[in-house]
Structure formats: structure tokens, C-alpha cells
C-alpha positions as CSV (number, residue, x, y, z in Angstrom):
1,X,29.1,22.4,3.4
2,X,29.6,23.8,6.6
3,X,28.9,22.0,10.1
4,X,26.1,24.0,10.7
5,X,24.6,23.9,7.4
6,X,24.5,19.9,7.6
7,X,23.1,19.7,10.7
8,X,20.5,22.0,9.3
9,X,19.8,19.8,6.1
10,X,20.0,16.5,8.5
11,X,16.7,18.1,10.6
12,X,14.6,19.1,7.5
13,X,15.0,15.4,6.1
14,X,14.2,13.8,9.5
15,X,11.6,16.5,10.3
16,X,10.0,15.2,6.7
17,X,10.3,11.6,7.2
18,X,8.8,12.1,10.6
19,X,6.0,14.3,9.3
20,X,5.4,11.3,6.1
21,X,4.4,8.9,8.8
22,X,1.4,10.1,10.1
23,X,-1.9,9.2,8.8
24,X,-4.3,11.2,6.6
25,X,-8.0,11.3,7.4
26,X,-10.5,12.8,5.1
27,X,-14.4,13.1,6.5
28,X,-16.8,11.5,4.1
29,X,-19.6,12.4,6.0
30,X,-21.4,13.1,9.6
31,X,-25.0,12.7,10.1
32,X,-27.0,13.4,13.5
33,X,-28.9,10.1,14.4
34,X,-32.3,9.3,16.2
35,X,-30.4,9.0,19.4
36,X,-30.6,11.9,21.5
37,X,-26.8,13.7,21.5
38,X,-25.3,11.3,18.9
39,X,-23.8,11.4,14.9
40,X,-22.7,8.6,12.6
41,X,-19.0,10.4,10.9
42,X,-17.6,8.1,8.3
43,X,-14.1,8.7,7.1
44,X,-10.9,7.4,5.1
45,X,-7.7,6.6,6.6
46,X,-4.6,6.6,4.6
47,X,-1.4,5.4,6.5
48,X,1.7,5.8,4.1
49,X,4.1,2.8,4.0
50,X,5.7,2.5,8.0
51,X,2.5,4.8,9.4
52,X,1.2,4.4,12.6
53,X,-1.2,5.8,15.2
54,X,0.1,6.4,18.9
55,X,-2.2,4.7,21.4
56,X,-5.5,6.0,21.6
57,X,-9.4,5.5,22.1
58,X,-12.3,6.6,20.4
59,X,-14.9,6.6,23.3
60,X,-17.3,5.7,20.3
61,X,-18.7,2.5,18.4
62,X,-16.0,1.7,15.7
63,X,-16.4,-0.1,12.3
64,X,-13.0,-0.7,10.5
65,X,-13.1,-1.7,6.5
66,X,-9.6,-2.3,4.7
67,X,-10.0,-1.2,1.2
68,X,-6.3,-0.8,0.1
69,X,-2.7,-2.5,2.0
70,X,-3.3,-4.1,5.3
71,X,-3.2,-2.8,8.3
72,X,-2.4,-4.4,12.0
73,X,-5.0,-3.1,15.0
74,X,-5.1,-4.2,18.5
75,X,-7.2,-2.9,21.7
76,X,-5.6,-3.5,24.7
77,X,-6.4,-7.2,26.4
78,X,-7.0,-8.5,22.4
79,X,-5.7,-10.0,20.2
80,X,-3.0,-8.5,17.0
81,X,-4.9,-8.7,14.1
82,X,-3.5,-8.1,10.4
83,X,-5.9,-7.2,7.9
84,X,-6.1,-6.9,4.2
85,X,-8.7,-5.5,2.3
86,X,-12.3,-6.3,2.4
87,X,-11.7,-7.5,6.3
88,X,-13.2,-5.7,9.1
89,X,-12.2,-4.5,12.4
90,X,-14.5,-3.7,15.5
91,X,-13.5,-1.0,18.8
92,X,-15.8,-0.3,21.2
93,X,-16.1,3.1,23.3
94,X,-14.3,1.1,26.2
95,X,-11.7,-0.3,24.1
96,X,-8.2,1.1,24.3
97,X,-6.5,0.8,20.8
98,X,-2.8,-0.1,21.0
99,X,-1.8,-1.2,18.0
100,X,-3.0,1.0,14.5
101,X,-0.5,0.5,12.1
102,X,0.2,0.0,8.1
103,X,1.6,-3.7,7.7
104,X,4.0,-2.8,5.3
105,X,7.0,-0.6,5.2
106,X,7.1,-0.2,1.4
107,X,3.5,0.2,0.1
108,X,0.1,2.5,2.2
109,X,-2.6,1.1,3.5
110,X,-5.8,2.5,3.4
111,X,-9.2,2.1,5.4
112,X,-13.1,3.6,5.7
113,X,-14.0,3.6,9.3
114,X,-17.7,4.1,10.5
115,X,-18.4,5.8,14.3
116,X,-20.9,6.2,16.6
117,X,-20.4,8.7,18.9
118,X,-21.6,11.5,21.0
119,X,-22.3,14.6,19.0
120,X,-19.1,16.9,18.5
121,X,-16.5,15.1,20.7
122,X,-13.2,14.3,19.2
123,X,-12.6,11.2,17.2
124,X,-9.9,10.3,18.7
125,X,-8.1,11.1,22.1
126,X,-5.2,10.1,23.7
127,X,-4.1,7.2,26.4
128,X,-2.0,5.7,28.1
């Protein structure tokens, strides 16, 4: 195999383990609420075994519920927190999440997490 070749196969195999890290989301469902400019959106998380968020906020009420793996969450000024399923996890629109990850390196992890926010902004956004 040729230098260049190698170097070639190296990037697709890092550029794949890179790409098997981030998390899957899958919209359940969104419904407009009472409240004047807001939706509940409900969806499923899956982080594959090592997956992580970068930091982020959600500038919306969040409700966390582990149903497969365990995950570790902080916000920023909190406490690390390592959960395993039926375990629940609160952000609020101030919070600054700095710690979303899958516990384990081996096996996914997977969550149902329950917003309220302002009507079409993004889930997530973000921070430093």
C-alpha cells in the first residue's frame, strides 16, 4: 500500500469513529401549548458507547428520563450526576449544560427528554 493510500484509509476510519460518537435524536412529538408562543417537543437520545455532547444550553425547561445505559449530565455551577435508567435529570432555560455524556465506553445509553420552549427555536445552541 502506497503512502498516500494509507494515509487515505487512516482518515476514513478516524473520520468514521469520529462521526460514531455523536448522538442520535429522533422527535417523538411537538405540540403548541396554552402559553402564548410556546410547544412541548419530546424526543429520544441515543449516545453510542464513548458519545458525548459539546457544551451547550437549551434556553428551555428540560425533563431528562434514562431508559437504556447511563448517562453523566452536569450544568455549569452543579453537581456531576451519573444516571441509569428510570432516573431523571432537570435543566433549566438558564442552565448551561457542561457535561452530556454516555457513562460507558462499551455499551449506548439512551434517554426521552421533555422541553418547554419558545415555539420554533432550536433545541439546542451552543456555549461557551
Amino acid at each position: 500500500m502506497t503512502f498516500t493510500k494509507l494515509i487515505l484509509a487512516l482518515a476514513c476510519l478516524m473520520s468514521g469513529t469520529l462521526l460514531a460518537q455523536e448522538a442520535k435524536v429522533t422527535e417523538l412529538m411537538s405540540k403548541d401549548l396554552s402559553f402564548p408562543g410556546k410547544e412541548g417537543l419530546m424526543i429520544t437520545v441515543e449516545y453510542p458507547p464513548g458519545g458525548k455532547d459539546p457544551i451547550h444550553r437549551h434556553n428551555a425547561y428540560e425533563f431528562i428520563y434514562v431508559l437504556e445505559g447511563s448517562i453523566v449530565m452536569q450544568v455549569r455551577g452543579g453537581k456531576e450526576t451519573t444516571l441509569t435508567p428510570g432516573q431523571a435529570f432537570y435543566e433549566g432555560p438558564d442552565d448551561v449544560h457542561v457535561i452530556g455524556r454516555n457513562a460507558s465506553q462499551t455499551k449506548p445509553a439512551k434517554f426521552v427528554v421533555f422541553f418547554v420552549k419558545d415555539k420554533g427555536a432550536p433545541i439546542l445552541v451552543p456555549t461557551k
